[in-house]
C-alpha positions in Angstrom: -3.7 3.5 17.4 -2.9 0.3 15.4 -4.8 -0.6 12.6 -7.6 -2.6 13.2 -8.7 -0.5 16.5 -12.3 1.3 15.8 -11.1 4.6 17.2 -8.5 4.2 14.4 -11.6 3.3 11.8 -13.5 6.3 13.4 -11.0 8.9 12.6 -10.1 7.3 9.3 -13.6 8.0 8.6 -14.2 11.4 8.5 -11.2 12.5 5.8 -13.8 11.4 2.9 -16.6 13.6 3.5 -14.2 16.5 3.5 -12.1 15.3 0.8 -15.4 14.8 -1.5 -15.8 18.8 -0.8 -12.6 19.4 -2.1 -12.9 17.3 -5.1 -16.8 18.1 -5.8 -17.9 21.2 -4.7 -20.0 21.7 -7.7 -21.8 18.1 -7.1 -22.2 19.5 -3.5 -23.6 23.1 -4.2 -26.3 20.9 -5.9 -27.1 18.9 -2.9 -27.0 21.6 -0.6 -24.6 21.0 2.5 -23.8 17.6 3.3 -25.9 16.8 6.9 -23.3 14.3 7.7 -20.1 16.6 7.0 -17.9 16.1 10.1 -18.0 18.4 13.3 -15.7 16.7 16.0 -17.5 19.3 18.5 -20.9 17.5 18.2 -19.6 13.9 17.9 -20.4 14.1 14.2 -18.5 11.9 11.8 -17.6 11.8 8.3 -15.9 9.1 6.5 -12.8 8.8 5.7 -11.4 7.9 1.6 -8.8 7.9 -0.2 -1.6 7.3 -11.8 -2.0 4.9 -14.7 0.1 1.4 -14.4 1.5 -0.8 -16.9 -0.3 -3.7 -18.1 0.1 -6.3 -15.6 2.8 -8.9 -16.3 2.1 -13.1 -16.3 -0.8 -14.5 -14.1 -3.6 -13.4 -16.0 -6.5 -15.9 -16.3 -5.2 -18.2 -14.0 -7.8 -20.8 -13.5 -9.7 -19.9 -10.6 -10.0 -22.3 -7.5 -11.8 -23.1 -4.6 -11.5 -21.1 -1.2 -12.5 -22.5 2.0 -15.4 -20.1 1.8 -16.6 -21.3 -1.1 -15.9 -18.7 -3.4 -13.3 -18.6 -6.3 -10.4 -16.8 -6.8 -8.4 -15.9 -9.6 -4.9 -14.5 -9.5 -5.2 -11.6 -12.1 -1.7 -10.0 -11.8 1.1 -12.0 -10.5 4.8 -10.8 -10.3 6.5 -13.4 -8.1 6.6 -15.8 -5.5 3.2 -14.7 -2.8 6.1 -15.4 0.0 7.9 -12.6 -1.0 5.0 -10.1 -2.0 2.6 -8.2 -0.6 -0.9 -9.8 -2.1 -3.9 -7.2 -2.4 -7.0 -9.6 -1.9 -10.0 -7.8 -3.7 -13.6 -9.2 -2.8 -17.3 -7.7 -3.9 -20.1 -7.8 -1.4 -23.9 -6.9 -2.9 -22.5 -8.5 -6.3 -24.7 -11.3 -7.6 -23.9 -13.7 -9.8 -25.1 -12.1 -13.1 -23.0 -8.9 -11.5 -20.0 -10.8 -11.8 -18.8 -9.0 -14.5 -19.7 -5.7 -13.0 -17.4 -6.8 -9.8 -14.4 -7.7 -12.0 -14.6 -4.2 -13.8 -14.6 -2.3 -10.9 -12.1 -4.2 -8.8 -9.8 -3.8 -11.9 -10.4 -0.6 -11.6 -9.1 -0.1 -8.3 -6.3 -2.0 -7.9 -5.1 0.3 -11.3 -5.7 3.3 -9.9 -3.7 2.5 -6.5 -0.8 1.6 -9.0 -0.8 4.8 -10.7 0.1 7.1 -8.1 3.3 7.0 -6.2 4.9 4.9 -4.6 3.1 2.3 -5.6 3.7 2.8 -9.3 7.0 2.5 -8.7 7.1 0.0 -6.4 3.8 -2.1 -8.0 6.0 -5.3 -8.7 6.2 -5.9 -4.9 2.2 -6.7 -5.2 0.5 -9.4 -6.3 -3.8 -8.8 -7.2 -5.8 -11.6 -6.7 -9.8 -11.2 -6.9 -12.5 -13.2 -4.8 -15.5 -13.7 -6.7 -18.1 -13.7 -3.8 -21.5 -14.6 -5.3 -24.6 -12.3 -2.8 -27.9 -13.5 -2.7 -29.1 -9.9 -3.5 -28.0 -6.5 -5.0 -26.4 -4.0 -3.3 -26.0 -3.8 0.3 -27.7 -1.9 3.1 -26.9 1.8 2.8 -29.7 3.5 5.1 -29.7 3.6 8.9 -31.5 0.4 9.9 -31.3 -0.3 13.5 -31.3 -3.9 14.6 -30.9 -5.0 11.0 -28.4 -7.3 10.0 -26.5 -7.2 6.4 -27.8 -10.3 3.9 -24.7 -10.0 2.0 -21.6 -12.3 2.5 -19.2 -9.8 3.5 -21.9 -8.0 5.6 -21.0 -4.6 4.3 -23.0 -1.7 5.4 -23.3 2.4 5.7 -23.8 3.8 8.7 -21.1 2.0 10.4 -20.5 3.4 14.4 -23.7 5.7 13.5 -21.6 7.1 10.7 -23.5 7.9 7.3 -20.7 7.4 4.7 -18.6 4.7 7.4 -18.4 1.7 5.4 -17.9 -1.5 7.2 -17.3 -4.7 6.5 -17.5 -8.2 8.9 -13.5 -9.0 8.8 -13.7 -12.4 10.1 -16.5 -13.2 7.0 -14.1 -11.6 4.7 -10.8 -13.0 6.0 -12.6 -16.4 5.6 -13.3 -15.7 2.2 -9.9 -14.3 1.0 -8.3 -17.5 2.8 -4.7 -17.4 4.0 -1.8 -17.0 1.3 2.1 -18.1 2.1 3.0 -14.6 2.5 1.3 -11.1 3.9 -2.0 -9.6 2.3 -4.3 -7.0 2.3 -8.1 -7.1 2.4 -9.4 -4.8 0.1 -14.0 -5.4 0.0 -15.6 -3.5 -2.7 -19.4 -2.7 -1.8 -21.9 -2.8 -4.8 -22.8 0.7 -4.7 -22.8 4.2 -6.2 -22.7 5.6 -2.6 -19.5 7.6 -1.8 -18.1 6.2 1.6 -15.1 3.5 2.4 -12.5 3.4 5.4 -8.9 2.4 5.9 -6.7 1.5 8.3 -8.2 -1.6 9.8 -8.0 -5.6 8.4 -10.5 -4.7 5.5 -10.0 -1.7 3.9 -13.0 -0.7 1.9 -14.5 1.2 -0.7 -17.6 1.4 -2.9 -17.1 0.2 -6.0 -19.7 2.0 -7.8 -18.6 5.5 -6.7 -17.4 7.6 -9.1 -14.5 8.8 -7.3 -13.8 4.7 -6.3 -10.3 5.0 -7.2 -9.4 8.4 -5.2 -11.0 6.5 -2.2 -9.0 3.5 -2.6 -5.8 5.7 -2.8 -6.3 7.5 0.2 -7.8 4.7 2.4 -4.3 2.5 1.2 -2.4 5.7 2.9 -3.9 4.4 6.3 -3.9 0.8 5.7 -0.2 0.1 4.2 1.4 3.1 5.3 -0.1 3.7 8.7 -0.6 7.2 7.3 -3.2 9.7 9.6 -5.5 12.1 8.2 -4.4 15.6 7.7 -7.4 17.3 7.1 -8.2 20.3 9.8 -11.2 18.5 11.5 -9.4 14.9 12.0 -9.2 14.2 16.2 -5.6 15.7 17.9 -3.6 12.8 17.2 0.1 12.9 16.5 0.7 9.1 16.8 1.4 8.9 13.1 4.5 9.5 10.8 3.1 12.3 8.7 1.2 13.9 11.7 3.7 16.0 14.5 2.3 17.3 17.6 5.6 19.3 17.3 6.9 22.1 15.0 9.9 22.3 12.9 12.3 24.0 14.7 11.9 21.5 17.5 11.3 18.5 15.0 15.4 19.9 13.8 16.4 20.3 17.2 15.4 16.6 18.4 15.6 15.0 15.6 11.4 14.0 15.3 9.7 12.6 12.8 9.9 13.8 9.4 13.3 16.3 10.4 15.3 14.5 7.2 13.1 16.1 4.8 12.4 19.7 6.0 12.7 22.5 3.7 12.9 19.7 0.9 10.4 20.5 -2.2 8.0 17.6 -2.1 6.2 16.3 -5.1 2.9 16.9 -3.9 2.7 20.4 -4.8 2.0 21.3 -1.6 5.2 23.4 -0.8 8.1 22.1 1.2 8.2 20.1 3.6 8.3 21.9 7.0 5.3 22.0 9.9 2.0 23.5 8.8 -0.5 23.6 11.3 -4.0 21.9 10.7 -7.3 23.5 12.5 -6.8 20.9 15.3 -3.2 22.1 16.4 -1.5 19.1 14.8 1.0 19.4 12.4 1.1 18.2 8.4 4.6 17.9 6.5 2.9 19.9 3.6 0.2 22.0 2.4 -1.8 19.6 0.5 -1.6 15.9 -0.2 -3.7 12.9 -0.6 -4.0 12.5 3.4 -5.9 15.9 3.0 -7.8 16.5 -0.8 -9.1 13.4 -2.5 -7.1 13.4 -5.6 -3.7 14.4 -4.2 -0.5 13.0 -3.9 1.5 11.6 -1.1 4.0 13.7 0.6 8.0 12.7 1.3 7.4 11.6 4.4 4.3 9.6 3.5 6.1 8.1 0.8 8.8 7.0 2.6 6.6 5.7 5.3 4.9 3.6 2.9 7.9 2.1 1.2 8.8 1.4 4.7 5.9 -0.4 5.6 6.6 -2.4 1.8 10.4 -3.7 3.1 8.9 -4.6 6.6 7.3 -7.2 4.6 9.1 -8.0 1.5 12.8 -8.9 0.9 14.5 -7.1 -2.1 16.3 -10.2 -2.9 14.3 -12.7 -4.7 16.5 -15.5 -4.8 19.9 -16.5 -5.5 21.4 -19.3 -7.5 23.5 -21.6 -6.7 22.9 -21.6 -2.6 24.9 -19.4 -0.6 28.2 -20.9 0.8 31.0 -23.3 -0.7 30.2 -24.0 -4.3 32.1 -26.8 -6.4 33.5 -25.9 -9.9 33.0 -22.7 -11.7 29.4 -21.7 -11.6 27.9 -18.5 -13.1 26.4 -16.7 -9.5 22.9 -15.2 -10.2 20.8 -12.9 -8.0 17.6 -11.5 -8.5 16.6 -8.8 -7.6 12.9 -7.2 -6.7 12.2 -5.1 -10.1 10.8 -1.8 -10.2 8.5 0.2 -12.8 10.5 3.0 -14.1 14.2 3.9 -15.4 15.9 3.1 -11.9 16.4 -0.5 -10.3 17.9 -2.2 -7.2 21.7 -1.3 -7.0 23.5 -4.9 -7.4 27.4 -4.7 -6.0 30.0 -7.5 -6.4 32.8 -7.7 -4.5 35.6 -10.6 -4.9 37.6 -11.0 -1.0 36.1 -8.1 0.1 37.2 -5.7 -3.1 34.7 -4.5 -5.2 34.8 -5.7 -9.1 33.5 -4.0 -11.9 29.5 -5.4 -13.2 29.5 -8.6 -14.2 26.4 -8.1 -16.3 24.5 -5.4 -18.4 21.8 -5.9 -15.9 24.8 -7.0 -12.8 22.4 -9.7 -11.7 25.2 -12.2 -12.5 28.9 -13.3 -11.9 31.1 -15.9 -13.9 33.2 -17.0 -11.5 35.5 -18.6 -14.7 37.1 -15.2 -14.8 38.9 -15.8 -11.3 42.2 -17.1 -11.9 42.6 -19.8 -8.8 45.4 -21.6 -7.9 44.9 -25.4 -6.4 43.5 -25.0 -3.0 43.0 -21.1 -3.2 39.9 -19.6 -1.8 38.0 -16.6 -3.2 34.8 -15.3 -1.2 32.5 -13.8 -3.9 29.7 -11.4 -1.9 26.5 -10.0 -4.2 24.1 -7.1 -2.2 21.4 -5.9 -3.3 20.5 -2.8 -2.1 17.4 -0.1 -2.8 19.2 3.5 -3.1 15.8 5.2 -3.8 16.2 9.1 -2.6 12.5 8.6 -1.6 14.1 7.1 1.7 16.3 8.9 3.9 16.5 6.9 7.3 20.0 5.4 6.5 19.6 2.8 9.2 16.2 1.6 8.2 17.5 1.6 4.8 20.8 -0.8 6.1 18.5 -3.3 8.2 15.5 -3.8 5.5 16.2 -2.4 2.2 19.8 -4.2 1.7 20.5 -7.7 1.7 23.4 -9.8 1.1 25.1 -13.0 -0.1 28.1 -15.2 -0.6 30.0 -17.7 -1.7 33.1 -19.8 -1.2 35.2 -20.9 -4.0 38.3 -23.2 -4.2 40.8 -23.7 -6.8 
């Protein structure tokens, strides 16, 4: 289902209790078994969760302003122009004022720890981080099962969301209202003020608590569901193959037809959960790998995940930032500039510069430029100067896709 449906938040849910197994077994022989650990059979939920990044670039302590909610925000990591980035909008519920600080930390915290596992470390220039400073009247927010009782807290955030113990929910119109409406796409990300392990992904809030001590697994698995339309692959997640990383179909027919993740099988994947190929969960769906984020708190993302999510990313951003001058004739002999989208790491956008259709050798160290004062033109001869940007990340192998959304291009007309 879309994101935003609550069957979709109901199955989100239940990867976090299982997950927190994985990742805690000795916290858990403590407690004893967990009386809320999922069993689909009985209409028992869990809840569903989730490297290091560079210091963030310009936008730091930008003086906050007023929201139509009445809360401020501050833009604490800022790589370019909000119409042509994805903005992550983090808010605190349960935080008073004199918790401020506490809400900052942790939200800092999370956004850092989504940026340090791939692909959003390498792709983390494509985000912008801006934090709402939503003051609560009280600490905390309501973590036991209180029927007929409404939250207190701004973002209404509560436990035992759909009856679920760890299912933590948020009121979206109270927190879209908060985060306010930027020039170009968001996310909703509401931090709870509390130790409690639970969040959920994959609707218009994704959420976590804050507190936890495993806040920045969650957030990297909820993420998976949110950006990446990503499904659980964990054995007791509900028989449903309406995902890309989940097949209702193994790999011999996923070859044959050409299904879902066929491009990558028998590739090793980064995960370290084998090659890609079709394992088989506990429910009769199929996983790309043995292991990965979707299925062990902690993991990575698989190839197909990845490239799902980078997808997802060029659905929504441009990888050409701008160009200068504008695109068509052009007077005199100006120097031609495009820029790229930058990535973290040693590899970058491929620039290409072709002069009436034949390419010429880089311009530029970094290609991102032309002098069109080399071009020997005679009076009234034309040249047609084309610059494309283009991703060639091996992360992606869907050609097409990578021809519609991960390529753009640009031109100009000269005369001598």
């Amino acid at each position: 289902m879309a994101p935003g449906n609550p069957g979709r938040l109901i199955r989100s849910l239940a990867a976090l209790v299982l997950l927190a197994a994985a990742v805690l077994p000795a916290a858990l022989e403590l407690a004893g078994p967990a009386p809320f650990a999922p069993a689909w059979s009985t209409g028992a939920l869990g809840t569903s969760a989730t490297d290091r990044a560079a210091p963030p670039r310009g936008g730091v302590g930008v003086a906050p302003a007023r929201l139509r909610a009445g809360a401020p925000t501050v833009d604490i990591r800022r790589t370019g122009d909000p119409a042509n980035r994805i903005t992550l909008v983090l808010l605190g519920d349960g935080y008073t004022a004199g918790q401020q600080d506490l809400f900052r930390q942790q939200a800092d915290n999370a956004w850092r720890a989504l940026m340090d596992i791939e692909p959003f470390r390498t792709y983390q220039g494509f985000f912008n981080i801006r934090r709402v400073e939503v003051v609560s009247p009280t600490s905390g927010i309501v973590e036991g099962q209180v029927k007929g009782r409404r939250p207190g807290t701004p973002l209404g955030m509560h436990f035992w969301c759909e009856g679920t113990a760890r299912l933590l929910c948020a009121d979206e119109n109270a927190t879209a209202q908060y985060a306010g409406q930027g020039p170009g796409p968001q996310y909703l990300i509401a931090l709870a003020n509390s130790t409690e392990y639970g969040g959920a992904g994959g609707t218009g809030v994704t959420t976590l608590s804050g507190g936890s001590p495993d806040a920045g697994r969650i957030i990297q698995h909820e993420i998976g569901h949110t950006v990446g339309d990503l499904g659980d692959e964990y054995d007791s997640a509900p028989k449903d193959a309406g995902y890309p990383n989940l097949s209702s179909q193994g790999d011999e027919v996923m070859r044959r037809d050409h299904l879902k993740w066929w491009r990558w099988l028998g590739t090793d994947s980064p995960d370290g959960g084998g090659p890609v190929g079709a394992y088989r969960s506990a429910n009769g769906i199929y996983r790309p790998t043995a292991d990965s984020v979707m299925r062990t708190l902690g993991g990575s993302y698989n190839l197909p995940s990845r490239e799902a999510i980078i997808e997802q990313l060029y659905r929504r951003v441009s990888p050409l930032d701008g160009i200068s001058p504008a695109a068509g004739r052009v007077a005199g002999r100006p120097r031609l500039t495009v820029r790229p989208l930058t990535l973290t790491g040693g590899r970058q956008l491929q620039v290409e510069w072709k002069v009436d259709g034949k390419v010429v050798p880089p311009p530029t160290s970094d290609h991102s430029s032309f002098d069109t004062a080399t071009l020997a033109l005679a009076p009234g001869q034309r040249a047609t100067v084309n610059a494309t940007v283009r991703d060639t990340t091996d992360w992606v192998r869907d050609e097409a896709f990578r021809d519609q959304h991960m390529t753009r291009s640009v031109s100009w007309v000269l005369t001598g």
